[in-house]
Backbone as a ProteinNet text record, in pm:
[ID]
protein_1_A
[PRIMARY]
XXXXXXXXXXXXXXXXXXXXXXXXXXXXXXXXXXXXXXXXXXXXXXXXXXXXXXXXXXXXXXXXXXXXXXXXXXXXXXXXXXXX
[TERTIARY]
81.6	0	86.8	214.7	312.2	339.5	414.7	446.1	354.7	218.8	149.4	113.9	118.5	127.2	259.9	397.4	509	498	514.8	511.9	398.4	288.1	172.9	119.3	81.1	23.5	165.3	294.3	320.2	324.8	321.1	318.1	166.3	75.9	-0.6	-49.1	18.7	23.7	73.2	192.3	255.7	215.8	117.3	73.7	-66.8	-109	-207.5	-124.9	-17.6	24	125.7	127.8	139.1	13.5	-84.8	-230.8	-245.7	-236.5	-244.7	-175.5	-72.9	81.9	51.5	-18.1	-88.7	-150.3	-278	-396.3	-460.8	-372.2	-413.3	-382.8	-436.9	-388	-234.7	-297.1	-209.5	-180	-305.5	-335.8	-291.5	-307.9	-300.6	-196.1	-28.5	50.6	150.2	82.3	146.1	86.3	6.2	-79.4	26	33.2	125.9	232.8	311.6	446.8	429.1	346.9	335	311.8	232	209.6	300.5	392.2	502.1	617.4	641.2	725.9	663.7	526.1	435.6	511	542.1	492.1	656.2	732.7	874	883.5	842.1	867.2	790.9	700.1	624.6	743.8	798	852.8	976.6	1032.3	1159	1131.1	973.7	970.5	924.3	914.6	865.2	1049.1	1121.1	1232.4	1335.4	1307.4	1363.7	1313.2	1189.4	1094.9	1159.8	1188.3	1229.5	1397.7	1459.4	1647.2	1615.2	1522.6	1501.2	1463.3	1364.2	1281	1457.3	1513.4	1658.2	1764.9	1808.1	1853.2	1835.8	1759.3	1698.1	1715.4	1680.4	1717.5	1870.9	1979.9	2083.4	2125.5	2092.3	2109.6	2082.3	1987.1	1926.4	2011.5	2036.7	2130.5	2302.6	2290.1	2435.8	2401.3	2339.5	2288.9	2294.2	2239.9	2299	2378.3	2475.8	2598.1	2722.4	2632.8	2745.8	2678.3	2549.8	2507.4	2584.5	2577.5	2681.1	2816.6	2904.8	3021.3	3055.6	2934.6	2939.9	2946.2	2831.2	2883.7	2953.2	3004	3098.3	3209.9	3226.4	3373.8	3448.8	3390.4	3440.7	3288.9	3383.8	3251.5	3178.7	3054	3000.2	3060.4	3054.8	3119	2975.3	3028.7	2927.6	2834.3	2690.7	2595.7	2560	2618.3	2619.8	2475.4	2365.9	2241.5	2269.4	2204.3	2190.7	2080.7	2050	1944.8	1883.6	1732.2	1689.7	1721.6
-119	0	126.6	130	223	204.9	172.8	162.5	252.3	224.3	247.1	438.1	459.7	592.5	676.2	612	638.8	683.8	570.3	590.9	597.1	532.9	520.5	682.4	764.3	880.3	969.7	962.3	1070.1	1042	861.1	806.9	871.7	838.7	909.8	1011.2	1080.7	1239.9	1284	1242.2	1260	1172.1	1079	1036.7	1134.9	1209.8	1299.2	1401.7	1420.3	1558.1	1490	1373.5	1316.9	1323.1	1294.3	1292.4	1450.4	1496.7	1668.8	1738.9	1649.9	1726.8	1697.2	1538.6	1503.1	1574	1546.3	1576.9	1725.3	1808.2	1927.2	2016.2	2127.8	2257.5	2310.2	2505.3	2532.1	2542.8	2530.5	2573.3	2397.6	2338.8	2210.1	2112.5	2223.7	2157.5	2242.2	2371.9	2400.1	2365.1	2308	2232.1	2097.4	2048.3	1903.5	1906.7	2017.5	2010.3	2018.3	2124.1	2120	2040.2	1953.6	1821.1	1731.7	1697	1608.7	1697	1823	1890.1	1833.4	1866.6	1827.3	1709.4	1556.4	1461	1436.6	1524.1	1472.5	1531.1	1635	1746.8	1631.3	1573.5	1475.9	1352.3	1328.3	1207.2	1228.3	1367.7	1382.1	1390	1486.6	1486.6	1323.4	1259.6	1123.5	1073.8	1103.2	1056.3	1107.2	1269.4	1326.2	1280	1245.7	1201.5	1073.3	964	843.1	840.6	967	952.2	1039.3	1077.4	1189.7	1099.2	977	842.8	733.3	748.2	648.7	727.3	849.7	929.8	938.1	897.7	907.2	742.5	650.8	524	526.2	592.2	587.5	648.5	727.8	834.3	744.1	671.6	604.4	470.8	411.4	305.7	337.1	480	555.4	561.4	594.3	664.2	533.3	381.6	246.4	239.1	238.1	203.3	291.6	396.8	486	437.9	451.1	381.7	227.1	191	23.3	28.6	143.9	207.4	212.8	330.1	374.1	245.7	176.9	60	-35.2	-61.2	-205.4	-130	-77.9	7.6	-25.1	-58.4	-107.2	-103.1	-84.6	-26.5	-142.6	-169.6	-313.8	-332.8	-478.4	-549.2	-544.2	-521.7	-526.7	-607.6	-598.4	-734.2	-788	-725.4	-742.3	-694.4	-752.3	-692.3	-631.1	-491.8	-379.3	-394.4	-357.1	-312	-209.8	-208.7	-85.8	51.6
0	0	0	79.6	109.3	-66.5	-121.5	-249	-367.6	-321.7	-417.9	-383.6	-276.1	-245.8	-294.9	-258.6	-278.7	-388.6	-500.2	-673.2	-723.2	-677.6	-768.3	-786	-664.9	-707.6	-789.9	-801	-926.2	-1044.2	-1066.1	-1192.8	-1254.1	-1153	-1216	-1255.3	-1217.6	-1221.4	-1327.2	-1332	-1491.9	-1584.4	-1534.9	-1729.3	-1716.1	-1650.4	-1624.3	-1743.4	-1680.2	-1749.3	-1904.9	-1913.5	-2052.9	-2148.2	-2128.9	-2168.6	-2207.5	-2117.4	-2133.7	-2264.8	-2285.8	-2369.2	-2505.5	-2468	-2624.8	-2682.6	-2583.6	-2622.6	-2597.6	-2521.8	-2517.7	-2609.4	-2642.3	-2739.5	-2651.2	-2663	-2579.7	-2436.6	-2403.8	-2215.2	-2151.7	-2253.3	-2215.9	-2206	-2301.6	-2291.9	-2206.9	-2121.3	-2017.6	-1912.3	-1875.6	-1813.5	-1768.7	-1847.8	-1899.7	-1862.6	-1907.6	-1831.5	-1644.6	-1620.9	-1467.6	-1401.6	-1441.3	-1362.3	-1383.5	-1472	-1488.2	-1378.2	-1366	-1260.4	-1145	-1127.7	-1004.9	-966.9	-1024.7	-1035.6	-992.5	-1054.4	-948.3	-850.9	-814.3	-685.2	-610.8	-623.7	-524.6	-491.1	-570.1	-599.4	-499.9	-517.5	-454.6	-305.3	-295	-159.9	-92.6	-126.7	-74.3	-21.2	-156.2	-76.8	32.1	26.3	146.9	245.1	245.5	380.2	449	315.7	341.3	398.1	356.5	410.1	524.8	571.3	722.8	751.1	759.1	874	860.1	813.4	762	860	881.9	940.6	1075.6	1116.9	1303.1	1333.7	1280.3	1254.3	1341.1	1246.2	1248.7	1348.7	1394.5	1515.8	1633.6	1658.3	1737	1781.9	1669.1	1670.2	1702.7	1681.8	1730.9	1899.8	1946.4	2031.5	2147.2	2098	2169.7	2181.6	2047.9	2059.2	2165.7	2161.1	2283.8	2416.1	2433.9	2582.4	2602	2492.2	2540	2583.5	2501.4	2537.2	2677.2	2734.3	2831.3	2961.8	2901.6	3045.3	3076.5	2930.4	2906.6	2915	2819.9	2818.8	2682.9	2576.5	2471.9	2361.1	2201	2130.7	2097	2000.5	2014.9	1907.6	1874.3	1779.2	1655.6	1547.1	1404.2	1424.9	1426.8	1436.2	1576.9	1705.3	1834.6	1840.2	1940.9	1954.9	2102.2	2072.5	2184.7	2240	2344.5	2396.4	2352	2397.8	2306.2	2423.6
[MASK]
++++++++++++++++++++++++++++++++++++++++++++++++++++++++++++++++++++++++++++++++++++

């Protein structure tokens, strides 16, 4: 379902604004281009969203790995499971 939100709404957006480019005159093939811009500006923002939720991830898992530091006294080994 995530997927289909992700890509599905700008794919469709830009064959919205493909349809437009065809089949429109003139209002219709500036029409067309905007929604194909639309349709990546969506696209890009989906993935800033996705390396900012990837980013705190990482922070978080940094953020164990120094609390484990702190009580063992040594960093964890690659693949070692932390506590949360």
């Amino acid at each position: 379902m995530m997927r289909l939100v992700r890509y599905g709404i700008p794919v469709l957006i830009a064959l919205a604004g493909v349809v437009l480019l065809v089949a429109g005159g003139d209002s219709g093939t500036g029409a067309g281009v905007v929604l194909i811009g639309i349709a990546g500006l969506v696209l890009l923002a989906n993935i800033f969203v996705r390396l900012s939720l990837q980013s705190e991830d990482d922070r978080a898992a940094e953020e164990r790995a120094r609390d484990f530091f702190s009580e063992h006294g040594r960093w964890p080994r690659k693949g070692e499971n932390l506590p949360d």
